[in-house]
Each structure stands twice: as structure tokens, then as C-alpha cells.
C-alpha positions in Angstrom: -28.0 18.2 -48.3 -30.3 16.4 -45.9 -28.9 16.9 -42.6 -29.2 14.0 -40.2 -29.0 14.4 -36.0 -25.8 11.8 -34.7 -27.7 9.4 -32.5 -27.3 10.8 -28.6 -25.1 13.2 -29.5 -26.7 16.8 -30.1 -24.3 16.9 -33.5 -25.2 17.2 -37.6 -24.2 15.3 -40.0 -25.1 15.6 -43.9 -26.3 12.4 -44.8 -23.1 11.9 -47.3 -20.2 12.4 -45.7 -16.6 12.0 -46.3 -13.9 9.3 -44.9 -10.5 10.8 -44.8 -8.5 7.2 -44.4 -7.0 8.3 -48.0 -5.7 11.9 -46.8 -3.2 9.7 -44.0 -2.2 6.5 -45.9 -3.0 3.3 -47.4 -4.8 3.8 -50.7 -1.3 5.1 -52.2 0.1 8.6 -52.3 -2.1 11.9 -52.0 -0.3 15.2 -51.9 -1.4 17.7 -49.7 -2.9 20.3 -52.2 -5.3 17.1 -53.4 -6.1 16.4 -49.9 -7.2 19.9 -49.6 -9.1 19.9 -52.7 -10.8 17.1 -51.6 -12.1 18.6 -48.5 -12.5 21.4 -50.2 -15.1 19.9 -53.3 -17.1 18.0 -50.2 -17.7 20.9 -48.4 -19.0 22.9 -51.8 -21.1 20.0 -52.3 -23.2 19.8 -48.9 -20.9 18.1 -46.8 -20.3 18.8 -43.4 -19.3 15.3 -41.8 -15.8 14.4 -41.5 -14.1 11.4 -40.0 -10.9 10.5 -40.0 -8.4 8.6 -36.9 -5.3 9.0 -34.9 -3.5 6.5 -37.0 -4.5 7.7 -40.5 -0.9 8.8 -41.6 0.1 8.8 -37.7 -1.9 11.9 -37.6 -1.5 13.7 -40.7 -5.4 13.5 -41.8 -6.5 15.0 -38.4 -3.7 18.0 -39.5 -4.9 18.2 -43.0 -8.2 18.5 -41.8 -7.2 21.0 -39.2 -5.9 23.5 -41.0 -8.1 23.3 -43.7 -10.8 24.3 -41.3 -8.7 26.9 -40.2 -8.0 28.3 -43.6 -11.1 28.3 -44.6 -13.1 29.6 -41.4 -15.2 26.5 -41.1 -14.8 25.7 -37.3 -18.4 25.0 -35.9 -19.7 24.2 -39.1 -18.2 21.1 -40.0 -18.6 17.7 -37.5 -15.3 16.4 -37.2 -15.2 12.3 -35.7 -11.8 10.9 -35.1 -10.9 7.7 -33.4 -8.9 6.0 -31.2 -7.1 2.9 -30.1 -5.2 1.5 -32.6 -1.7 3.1 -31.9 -0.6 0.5 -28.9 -0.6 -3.0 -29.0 -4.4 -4.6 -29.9 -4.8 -6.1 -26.2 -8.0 -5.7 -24.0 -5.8 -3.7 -20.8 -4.7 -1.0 -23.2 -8.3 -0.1 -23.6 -8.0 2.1 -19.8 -8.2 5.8 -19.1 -4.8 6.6 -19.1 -4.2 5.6 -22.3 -7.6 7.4 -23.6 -6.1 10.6 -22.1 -3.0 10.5 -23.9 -4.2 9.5 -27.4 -7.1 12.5 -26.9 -4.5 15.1 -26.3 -2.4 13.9 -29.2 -5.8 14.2 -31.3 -6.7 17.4 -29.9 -3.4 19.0 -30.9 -3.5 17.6 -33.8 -7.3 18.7 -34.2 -6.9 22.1 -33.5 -9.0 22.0 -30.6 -9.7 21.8 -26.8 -12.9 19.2 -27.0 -13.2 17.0 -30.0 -16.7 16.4 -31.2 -17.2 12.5 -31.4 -14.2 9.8 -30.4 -14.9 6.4 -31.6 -12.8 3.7 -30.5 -10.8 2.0 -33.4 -12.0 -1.5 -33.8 -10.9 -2.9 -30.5 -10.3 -6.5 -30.0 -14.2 -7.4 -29.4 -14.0 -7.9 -25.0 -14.0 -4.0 -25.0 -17.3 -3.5 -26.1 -18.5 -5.5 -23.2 -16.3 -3.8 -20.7 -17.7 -1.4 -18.4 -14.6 0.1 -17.3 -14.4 1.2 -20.7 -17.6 3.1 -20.8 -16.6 4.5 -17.2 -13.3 6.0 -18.3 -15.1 7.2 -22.0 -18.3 8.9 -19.4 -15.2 10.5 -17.9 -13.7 12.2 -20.4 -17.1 13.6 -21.5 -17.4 15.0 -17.2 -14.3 16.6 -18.3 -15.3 18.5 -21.2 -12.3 16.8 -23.5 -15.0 14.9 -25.9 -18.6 15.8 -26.6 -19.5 12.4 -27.2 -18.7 8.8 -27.8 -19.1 6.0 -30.6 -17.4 2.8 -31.3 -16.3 1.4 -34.8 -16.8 -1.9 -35.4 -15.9 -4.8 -37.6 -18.8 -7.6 -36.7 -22.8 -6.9 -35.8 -22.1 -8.8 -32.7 -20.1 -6.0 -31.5 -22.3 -3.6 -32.6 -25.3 -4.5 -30.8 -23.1 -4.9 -27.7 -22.1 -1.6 -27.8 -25.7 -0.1 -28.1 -26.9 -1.7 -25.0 -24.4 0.9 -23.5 -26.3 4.7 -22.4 -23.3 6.8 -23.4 -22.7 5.7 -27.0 -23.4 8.3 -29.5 -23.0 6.3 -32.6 -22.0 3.1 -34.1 -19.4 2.9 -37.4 -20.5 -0.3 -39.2 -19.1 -1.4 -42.9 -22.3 -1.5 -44.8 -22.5 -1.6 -48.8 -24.6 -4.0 -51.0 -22.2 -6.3 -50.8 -22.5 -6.5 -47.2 -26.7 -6.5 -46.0 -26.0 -8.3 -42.6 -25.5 -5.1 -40.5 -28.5 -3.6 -42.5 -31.0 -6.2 -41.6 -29.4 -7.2 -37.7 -27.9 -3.9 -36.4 -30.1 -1.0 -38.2 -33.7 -1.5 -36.6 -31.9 -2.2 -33.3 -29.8 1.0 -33.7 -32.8 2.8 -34.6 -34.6 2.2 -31.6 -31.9 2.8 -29.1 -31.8 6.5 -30.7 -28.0 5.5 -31.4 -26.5 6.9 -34.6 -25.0 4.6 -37.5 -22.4 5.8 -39.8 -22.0 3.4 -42.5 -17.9 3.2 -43.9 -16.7 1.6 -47.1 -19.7 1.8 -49.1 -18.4 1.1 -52.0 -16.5 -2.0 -51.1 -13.4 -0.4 -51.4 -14.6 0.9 -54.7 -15.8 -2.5 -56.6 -19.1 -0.9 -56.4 -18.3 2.2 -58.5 -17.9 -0.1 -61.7 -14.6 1.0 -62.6 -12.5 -2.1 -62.1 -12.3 -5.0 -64.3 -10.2 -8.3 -63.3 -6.4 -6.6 -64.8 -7.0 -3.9 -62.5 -4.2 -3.6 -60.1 -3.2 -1.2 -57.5 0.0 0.8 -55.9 1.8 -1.3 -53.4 1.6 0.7 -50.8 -2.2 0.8 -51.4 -4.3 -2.1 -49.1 -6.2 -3.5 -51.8 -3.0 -4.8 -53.3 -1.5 -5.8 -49.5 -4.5 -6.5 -47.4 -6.5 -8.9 -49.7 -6.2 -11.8 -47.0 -6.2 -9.8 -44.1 -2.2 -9.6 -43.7 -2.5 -6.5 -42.0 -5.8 -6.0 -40.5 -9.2 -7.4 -41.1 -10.0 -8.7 -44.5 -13.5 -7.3 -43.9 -12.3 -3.7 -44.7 -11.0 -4.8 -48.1 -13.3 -5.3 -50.5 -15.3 -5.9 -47.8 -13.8 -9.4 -47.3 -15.6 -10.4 -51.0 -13.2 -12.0 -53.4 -12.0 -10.5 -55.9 -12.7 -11.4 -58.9 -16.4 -12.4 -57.2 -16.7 -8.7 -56.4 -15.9 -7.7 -60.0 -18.7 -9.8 -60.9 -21.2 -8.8 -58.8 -20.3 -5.3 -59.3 -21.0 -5.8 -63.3 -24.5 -6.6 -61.8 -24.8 -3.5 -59.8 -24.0 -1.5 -62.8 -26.7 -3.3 -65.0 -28.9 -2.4 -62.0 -28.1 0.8 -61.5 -28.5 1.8 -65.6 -31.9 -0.5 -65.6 -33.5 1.4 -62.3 -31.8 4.9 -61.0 -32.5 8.2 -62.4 -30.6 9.2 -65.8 -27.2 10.1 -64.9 -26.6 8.7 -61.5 -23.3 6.6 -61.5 -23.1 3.0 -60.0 -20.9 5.0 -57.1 -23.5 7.7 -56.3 -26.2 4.9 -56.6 -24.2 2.7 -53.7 -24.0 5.4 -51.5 -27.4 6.9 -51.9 -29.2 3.5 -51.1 -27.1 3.4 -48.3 -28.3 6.8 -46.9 -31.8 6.0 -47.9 -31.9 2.9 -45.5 -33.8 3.4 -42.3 -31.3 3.6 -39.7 -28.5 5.2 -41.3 -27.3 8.5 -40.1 -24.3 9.1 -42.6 -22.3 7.7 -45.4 -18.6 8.0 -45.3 -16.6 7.4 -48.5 -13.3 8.4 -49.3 -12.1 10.2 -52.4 -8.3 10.4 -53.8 -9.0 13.6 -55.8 -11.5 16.1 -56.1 -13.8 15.1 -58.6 -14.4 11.6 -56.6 -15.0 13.9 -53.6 -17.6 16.1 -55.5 -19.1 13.2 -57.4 -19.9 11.4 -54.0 -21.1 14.4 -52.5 -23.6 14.4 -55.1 -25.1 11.0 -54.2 -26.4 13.1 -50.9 -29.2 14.5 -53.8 -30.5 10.9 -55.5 -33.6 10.6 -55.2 -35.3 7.9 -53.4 -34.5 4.3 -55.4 -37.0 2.4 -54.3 -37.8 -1.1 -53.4 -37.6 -2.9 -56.7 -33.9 -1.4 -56.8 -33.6 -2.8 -53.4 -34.9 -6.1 -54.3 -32.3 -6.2 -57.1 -29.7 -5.4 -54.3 -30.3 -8.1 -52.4 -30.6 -10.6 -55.4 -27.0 -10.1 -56.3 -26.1 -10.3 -53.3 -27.9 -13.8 -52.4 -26.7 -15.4 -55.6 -22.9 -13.8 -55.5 -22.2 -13.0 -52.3 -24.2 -14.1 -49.4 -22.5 -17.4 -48.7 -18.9 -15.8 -48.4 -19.5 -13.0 -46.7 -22.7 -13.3 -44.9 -21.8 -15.7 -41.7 -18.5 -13.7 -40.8 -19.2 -10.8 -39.8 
């Protein structure tokens, strides 16, 4: 698989990678020995980007992932991004070196390591990005040899391009799909030129874009796109990528139409989402989860689509003008 340099950072990535939110919590239960089969089916299959978070499972993806790369001697060939932030209260002052030490360590142990390769920080309220204090106490930690490099995840393009005005960011983590273009026209060129990496999450809109849903389809409780769908817990964006429902269902029978009219002979709606994604100028590497190992391997395997072209693009951006554009578009 195509393997794509992360922004300033000296670090790979394979253009497809893989999201680990699902190994920790929120998209129901995952034992351990499909966790590890996940990992293990993305690896097999070209991957060797990983990102996960101090929060996923209060920890237990950044363990998973550890000793899977222990047990399978893959240390130094696998990028592993983790982020921090979101374990203390969602204020501005938290956002301060002290803080950044301890959630580091707590990463690090959990990692398996004594430097962890790229820290993003979690989503912060949005005055971080614009905080140089922030980017002082991050430039530290980097001095110190406890992170190789910095990014920032973000929910809105205006926080994006804040954050790549600033020298020591690495990489920016941006929801992009088809059902979410702003960041793709606004952030990508900008991104691009600043030499900063972009790692696109939730590219299939929380899975409306793999065509497998139909309006009955529900979900386990404990699962965010049964408790999250107004944004009760965190932002609505990273549901469905804020589209509604049954609007997403629709647009995604679209996408499928699309996808069976224009990509190559046996390339799912899922693998076609994620491979437009990659193919977009700008992009550095696509993150989507997997529950099990054949979603792992089948996502993997949008890494080797071959280029989709514009008149697929075009039809991209016509569902999303008709369908989604006016609900989406403004808020993020």
C-alpha cells in the first residue's frame, strides 16, 4: 500500500489506515481476541497507521494495541497516533503542561513506550488552537524526547486552519467523507501547502456510506449512534457526521447507485468512500474503524482502488448539494 510521509513529522503512514475508537468503547462490545484480529487483518493488508486516544475504553485501545505490537514484533513498523485531552473537564486552563505531562505518561505506559510517535490533542474547546502557551508546552515535550511530534483533531475547519498557522504541528485530524466536502475544499489546499499532514476520520459517516443500513436499522445501546444522535454526549458532527438520519440513508442509496454505475467491478460502496478519500489531494491517511476482521481487511483493501476519477467525483458532490449541503454544510 501507498505509503504517505505525516506532514512535518518524519513518520509513514499507509494511505488507509485504521481508527481504533471501536477496540475501547462506544460502538458496542468487542472482545479482545476480535480486537486483535482486527489489528491483526489491517496489518496483513498494508496497513501500518494506527490511531487511537487516552479515553478510548479509558485506555484499553492504547493496551490492545500495545501488546499486539509486542506479540507480534511489530515495534518500529507500525505509526502509532494517540491523543490527548479529553479526560479532565473541557475548559481552556486544563489545556497547560502539567496536565500534558501527566496524560503522556499514562499514554506511554499504556503504549508500551518511552516517546510516543504523534499526540494530537482531543478536540479541545476551540480557544486552544489559538493559544500559544499551548504550542509552547507541546514544543516542550518534543525538547524532551517524550513525543516525536504534534497534531490536533478537530471538529470545525475554522479550527483547523488555526492550527496550521502554527510551525510545530505535524498533522491535522479532520472528519471528511462525501457527506461532509467543506473540509475538503477549505482546509485541504491550505494544508497542502503548509506541508502539514491531514488524516481524515469517519469516512464513512459512521458507516451510512457502506450501504448497509436501511431506515429499521437500529443499534446497541451502549453504541453512539443510538445515544449521540443529537449530540447528548459529544458533538453531533461525529455521528453520522451530524447528517440526519434517515437523510443519510437516502443519500447513501445514492452513493451505492454511484459506486455500482462508476467504480471498478467489485469495489464496495465502503472501500469506494474511503478510497476517494485517500485519492484527494491533501489527504495523508484514512482512518476507519472496523468491529471484526473482515471489515478491517475489507477497508484495508480500499488502500488498492484505483483512481475514481472526476465524473465519480462530480456525482459525489451532486448528492451531496441536493441531500446534504444545506444541513451540514454551514456548521462545521
Amino acid at each position: 500500500m501507498e505509503q504517505r510521509r505525516l506532514g512535518r513529522s518524519p513518520k509513514l503512514a499507509s494511505v488507509v489506515g485504521l481508527g481504533t475508537w471501536q477496540l475501547g468503547a462506544d460502538w458496542g462490545d468487542v472482545s479482545e481476541a476480535d480486537a486483535f484480529a482486527v489489528l491483526a487483518a489491517a496489518v496483513e493488508n498494508g496497513v501500518t497507521f494506527f490511531d487511537t486516544a487516552d479515553v478510548y475504553g479509558d485506555g484499553r485501545s492504547e493496551q490492545l494495541i500495545s501488546r499486539f505490537l509486542d506479540s507480534n514484533d511489530l515495534r518500529g513498523r507500525i505509526t502509532v497516533a494517540t491523543k490527548m485531552g479529553r479526560r479532565q473537564d473541557q475548559v481552556p486552563e486544563n489545556y497547560k503542561l502539567a496536565n500534558f505531562r501527566q496524560w503522556i505518561d499514562r499514554s506511554r505506559a499504556n503504549l508500551g513506550v518511552d516517546q510516543l510517535d504523534l499526540v494530537q490533542l482531543h478536540c479541545p474547546p476551540t480557544p486552544v488552537y489559538s493559544t500559544p502557551a499551548v504550542y509552547d508546552a507541546l514544543d516542550t515535550l518534543v525538547d524532551e524526547g517524550a513525543i516525536a511530534n504534534y497534531g490536533v483533531s478537530v471538529e470545525t475547519t475554522a479550527e483547523a486552519l488555526e492550527a496550521i498557522k502554527h510551525p510545530g504541528v505535524a498533522t491535522v485530524q479532520l472528519i471528511a467523507n462525501a457527506f461532509r466536502l467543506k473540509p475538503i475544499d477549505e482546509v485541504l489546499p491550505v494544508a497542502a501547502a503548509a506541508g502539514v499532514g491531514v488524516i481524515a476520520r469517519v469516512p464513512l459517516a459512521s458507516g451510512l456510506l457502506s450501504g448497509r443500513y436501511t431506515a429499521d436499522t437500529t443499534f446497541a445501546a451502549n453504541d453512539h449512534r443510538t445515544y449521540n444522535r443529537a449530540g447528548e454526549a459529544f458533538d453531533v458532527g461525529e455521528t453520522f457526521s451530524g447528517v440526519e438520519f434517515a437523510t443519510g440513508i437516502a443519500a447513501a442509496g445514492e452513493f451505492t447507485s454511484l459506486v455500482n454505475e462508476l467504480a471498478p467491478r467489485g469495489t464496495s460502496p465502503a472501500q469506494a468512500a474511503i478510497a476517494w478519500l485517500w485519492q484527494q489531494p491533501g489527504i495523508t491517511t484514512v482512518i476507519p474503524g472496523a468491529r471484526n476482521a473482515e471489515q478491517s481487511r475489507n477497508n484495508a483493501q480500499a488502500g488498492f482502488v484505483p483512481e475514481l476519477g472526476d465524473q465519480f467525483t462530480a456525482g459525489v458532490r451532486d448528492i451531496y448539494d441536493r441531500l446534504i449541503r444545506s444541513s451540514v454544510h454551514g456548521r462545521w
